[in-house]
Every structure is written in C-alpha cells, then in structure tokens.
N, C-alpha and C positions, 0 to 999 in steps of 0.2 A: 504493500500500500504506500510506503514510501515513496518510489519512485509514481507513484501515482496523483500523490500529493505535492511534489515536485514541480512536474509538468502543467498542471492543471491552477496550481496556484504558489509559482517561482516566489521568491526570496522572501514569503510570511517565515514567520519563527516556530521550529517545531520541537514545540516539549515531551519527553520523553516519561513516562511515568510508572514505576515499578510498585504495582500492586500486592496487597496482604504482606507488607513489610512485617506484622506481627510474627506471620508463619516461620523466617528464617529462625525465630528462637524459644519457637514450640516445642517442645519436646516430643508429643505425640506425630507430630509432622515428620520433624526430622531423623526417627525412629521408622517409619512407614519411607521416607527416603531412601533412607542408608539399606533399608531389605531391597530396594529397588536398583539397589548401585546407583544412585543417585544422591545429590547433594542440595541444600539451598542456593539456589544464585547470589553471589555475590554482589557486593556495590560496585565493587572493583568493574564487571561486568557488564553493569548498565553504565557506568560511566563513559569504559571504552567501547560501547557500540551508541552512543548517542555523539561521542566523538567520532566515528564512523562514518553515520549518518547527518552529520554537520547540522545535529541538536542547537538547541540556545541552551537548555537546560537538560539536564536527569534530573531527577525528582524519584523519593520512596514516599506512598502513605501505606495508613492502613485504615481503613473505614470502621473496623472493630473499634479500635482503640482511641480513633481521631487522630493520631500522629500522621504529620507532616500535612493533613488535607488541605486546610486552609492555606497553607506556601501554595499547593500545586494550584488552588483557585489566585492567589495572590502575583503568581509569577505569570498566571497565562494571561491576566489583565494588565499586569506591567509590559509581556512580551506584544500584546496587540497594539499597546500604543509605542513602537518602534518603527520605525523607518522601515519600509522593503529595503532588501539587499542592494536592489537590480532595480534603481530608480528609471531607469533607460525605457525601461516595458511598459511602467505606468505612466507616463508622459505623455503629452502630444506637444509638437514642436509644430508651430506655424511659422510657416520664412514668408 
C-alpha cells in the first residue's frame, strides 16, 4: 500500500504506527510466541522500516492501556500541517 500511497498522493507525510505495544511485554503473549519460534517485534524494527519507507515518524501505542495514543493522534495533526515535499506538483505556474 505504500507505494500506493506514494503515487496517488506524492510528498504528504506518512506515519508509521506499531500496534498493541502492551503485547511485546505480556507474558502470556510472548510465551504463545516463543512455542511459535517467534519473537515480539522490536522498536528497533519499526524504526528501520519506517526509515525504509521515508516515514516522518514511527510511532508504538496500545489502545489497552492508552500508551502512546494520543502522540500518534498528536503527531498526525502536526505532520498534516507541513509543507508537501515536492512543492513542484502542487503549483500552477502562469508565465
């Protein structure tokens, strides 16, 4: 969807947002993980794929607990009053 969002609406700002932040330090969770050969996703990992994806931000909440929600409501209204990248596209130039 990325590159969908991309094409269709160039240089807006796209936040990244890693859900159920509670879960990485559940125990039941990550008990039901580990029998899976599997692990909690790290931060580390949404950081570098949202720097991948030439993110504005990463962002964790968790909607359980309220942690971090309001940043990710807070930063997506800070990120929509920012300049497009690629002022070029939005313009119209009269000579």
């Amino acid at each position: 969807w990325i590159s969908e969002a991309a094409h269709f609406c160039p240089g807006i700002p796209i936040i990244l947002v890693g859900l159920k932040k509670d879960l990485r330090d559940d125990t039941v969770t990550t008990e039901e993980l580990r029998k899976n050969g599997l692990k909690p996703t790290p931060k580390s990992f949404g950081d570098a794929l949202a720097h991948k994806i030439g993110a504005y931000r990463y962002l964790e909440c968790s909607s359980l607990t309220g942690e971090g929600v309001k940043d990710v409501f807070e930063t997506g209204s800070a990120a929509s009053l920012l300049e497009p990248k690629d002022k070029a596209e939005r313009c119209c130039a009269i000579l």
